[in-house]
Every structure is written in structure tokens, then in C-alpha cells.
N, C-alpha and C positions, 0 to 999 in steps of 0.2 A: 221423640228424639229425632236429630236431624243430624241426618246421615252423609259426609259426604264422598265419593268417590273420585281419586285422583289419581289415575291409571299413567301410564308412561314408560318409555323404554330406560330412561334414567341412564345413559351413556354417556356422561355419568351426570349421576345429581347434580346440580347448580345450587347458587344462592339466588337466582330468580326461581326455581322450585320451592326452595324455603323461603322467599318471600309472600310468595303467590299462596302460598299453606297458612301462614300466619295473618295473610292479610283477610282470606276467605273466613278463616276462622272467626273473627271480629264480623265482619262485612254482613256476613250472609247467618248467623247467629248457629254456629255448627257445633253440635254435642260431641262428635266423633265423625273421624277421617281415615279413610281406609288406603291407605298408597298400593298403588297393585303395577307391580311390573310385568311390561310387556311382551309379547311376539307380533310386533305394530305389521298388520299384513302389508301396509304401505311404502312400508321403509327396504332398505336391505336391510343383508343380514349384520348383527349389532356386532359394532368394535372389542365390548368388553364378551368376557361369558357371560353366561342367563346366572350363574353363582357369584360370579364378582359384581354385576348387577343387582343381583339380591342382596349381595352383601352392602353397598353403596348405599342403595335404598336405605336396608335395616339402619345405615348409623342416620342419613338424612331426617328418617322419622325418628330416632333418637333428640336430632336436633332440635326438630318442632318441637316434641314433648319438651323438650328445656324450658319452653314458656308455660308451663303447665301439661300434664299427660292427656292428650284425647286421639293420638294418631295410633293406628297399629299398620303394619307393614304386610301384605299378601303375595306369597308366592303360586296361589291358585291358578293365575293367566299362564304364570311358567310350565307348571303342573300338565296344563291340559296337549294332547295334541294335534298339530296345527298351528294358525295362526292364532292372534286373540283378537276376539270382537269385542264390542263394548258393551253391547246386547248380552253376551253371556254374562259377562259380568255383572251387572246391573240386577240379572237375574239370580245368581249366585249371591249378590250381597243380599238382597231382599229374601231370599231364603233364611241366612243369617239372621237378617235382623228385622222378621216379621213385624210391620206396624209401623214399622221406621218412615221418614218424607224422606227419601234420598235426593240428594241435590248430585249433579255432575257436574265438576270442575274440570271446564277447558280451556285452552287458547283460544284468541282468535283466530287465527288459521286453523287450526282442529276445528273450530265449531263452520268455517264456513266449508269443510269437508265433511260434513256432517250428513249431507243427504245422499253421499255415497257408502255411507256405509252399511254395511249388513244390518235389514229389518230394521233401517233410518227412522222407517214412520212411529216404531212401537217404543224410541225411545223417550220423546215427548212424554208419555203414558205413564211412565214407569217412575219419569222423576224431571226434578227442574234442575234448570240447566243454567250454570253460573259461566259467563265469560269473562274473561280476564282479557284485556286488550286496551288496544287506544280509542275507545269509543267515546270517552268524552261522558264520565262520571255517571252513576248506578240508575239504571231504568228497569222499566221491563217493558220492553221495545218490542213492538210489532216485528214480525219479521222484516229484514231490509226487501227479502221479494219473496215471490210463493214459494222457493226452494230450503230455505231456512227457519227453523222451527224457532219460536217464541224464546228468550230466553233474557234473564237478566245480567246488563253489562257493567262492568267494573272497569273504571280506569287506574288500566295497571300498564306502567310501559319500561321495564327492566329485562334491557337488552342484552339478556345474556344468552350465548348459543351452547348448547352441547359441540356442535361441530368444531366452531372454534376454539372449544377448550382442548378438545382431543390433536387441535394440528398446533396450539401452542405446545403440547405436552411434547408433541412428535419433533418439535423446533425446541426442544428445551427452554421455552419462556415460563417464567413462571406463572402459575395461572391460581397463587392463594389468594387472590382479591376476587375470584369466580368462582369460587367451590366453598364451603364449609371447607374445616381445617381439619378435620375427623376422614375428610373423605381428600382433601388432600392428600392426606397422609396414606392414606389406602392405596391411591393410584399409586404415589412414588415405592410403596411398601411391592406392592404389587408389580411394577414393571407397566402398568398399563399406559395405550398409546403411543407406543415409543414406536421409532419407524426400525 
């Protein structure tokens, strides 16, 4: 089986979250996907709660499964505490799912932050690593230099921000052509971003 993990602070889901799920799902040939929301040590602290978060998440992976069921949704990263690494994670899914290839699904910008993060070198090891980016159609590209680890690229270039959706929210624009409509509905349901 091939496993793959797709961590994120989800503040809030997007429809580049859901495309980038659907499109890895074909691409890179994935049995199951696991969405695991975050406590990103990078970032500040998140707009939504860690529960409206999760809940966001929850319908997002809803959505995916709309094209057929293989995603489930983890609140383990929230669970823990602290920050979240990805290294635990990664650790924590292969526990799970002994035997499994796990793939990681990142951004380009996530992946070229990659060799700062907590026990960087042990995550090559553990599993392969899918970029989503503008790199210019699917390889498995040597590293660009000796700081970034091996991984295969995907050209994906759907420019949507979590940031930006949260300052349309707070400007009252509407932002249903950014979000799933399930998760629309959640933020307005909820009051969330509003200034």
C-alpha cells in the first residue's frame, strides 16, 4: 500500500488543498491519504481554533473522498504537546500502517524548508517525497544542491493562499471560488476571520 501523508495547518482548507489531494492521488498512484492537521512550529499561532481546524479539515477530506473514499482525516499532530514535526508524524503513521511506502506530500516552499526541520536527514529514510510546485512536470530530480533531499516534482501551480482567504473573509469579499462550499459554509456558519 501506498501511503500518503498530507500534514498542514488548514487555516482554512482551500480548493488548492483539494486539488493538490486529487491530483497526487492519480499522479503518484496512492492507496490512502492521511490529512493530519497542524501546530506548524514555523508559523504563528493559527487564526482558526485547533477544533474549527479540525473540523475544516474533517469536511475537506470529505471532499476528496467524493471522487472515491481513500482519505481519512488526523487529529494526532493536535493531540500531541508542543509543536508538530513531521518526523513524528511520519513516525506515528508507519506505526499505523506497518509495511506501508509512505510518500510525503509537500509544497515547494515546504520542501525547500525542509532541511531545517527537526531530524531533516531521517526523513528521506522513512519515505518519498512528492512536490507539488512549479517545477516544470514529474521527475525525480537530483537535489537542486546538497541541502535538499531527493524528491519527485509535480507541476502544480494553483495559486491559492490560505492568507488571502482569511483577509477577503475579514474585508467581507466573498471567497466561494477559494474554498470548497462545505467549508464555506463552516467559516460563515462559524464567524470565522472576521476582523
Amino acid at each position: 500500500m501506498r501511503t500518503a501523508v498530507f500534514g498542514g495547518s488548514f487555516d482554512p482548507p482551500h480548493n488548492g488543498h483539494l486539488a493538490l489531494c486529487l491530483f497526487a492521488r492519480e499522479l503518484a498512484g496512492l492507496d490512502r491519504l492521511m490529512v493530519s492537521v497542524s501546530k506548524n512550529p514555523f508559523k504563528a499561532t493559527a487564526a482558526a481554533s485547533d477544533d474549527d481546524r479540525a473540523a475544516m479539515a474533517r469536511l475537506l477530506t470529505r471532499e476528496i473522498n467524493s471522487a472515491g473514499a481513500f482519505a481519512e482525516m488526523s487529529t494526532w499532530e493536535l493531540q500531541q504537546p508542543g509543536p508538530s514535526y513531521t518526523i513524528d508524524l511520519l513516525r506515528h503513521v508507519a506505526a499505523l500502517h506497518p509495511g506501508d511506502e509512505l510518500v510525503l506530500l509537500v509544497g515547494e516552499d515546504s520542501y525547500r524548508q525542509m532541511p531545517q526541520w527537526k531530524s531533516a536527514p531521517e526523513i528521506p529514510k522513512r519515505c518519498s517525497i512528492a512536490v507539488f510546485g512549479r517545477s516544470g512536470g514529474e521527475t525525480a530530480d537530483p537535489p537542486v544542491n546538497d541541502h535538499l533531499f531527493p524528491a519527485h516534482h509535480y507541476d502544480f501551480d494553483m495559486a491559492v493562499s490560505a492568507t488571502k482567504i482569511r483577509q477577503r473573509v475579514a474585508a467581507g469579499q466573498p471567497i466561494d471560488h477559494l474554498v470548497p462550499p462545505s467549508i464555506a459554509a463552516y467559516i460563515a456558519e462559524h464567524g470565522l476571520y472576521r476582523s
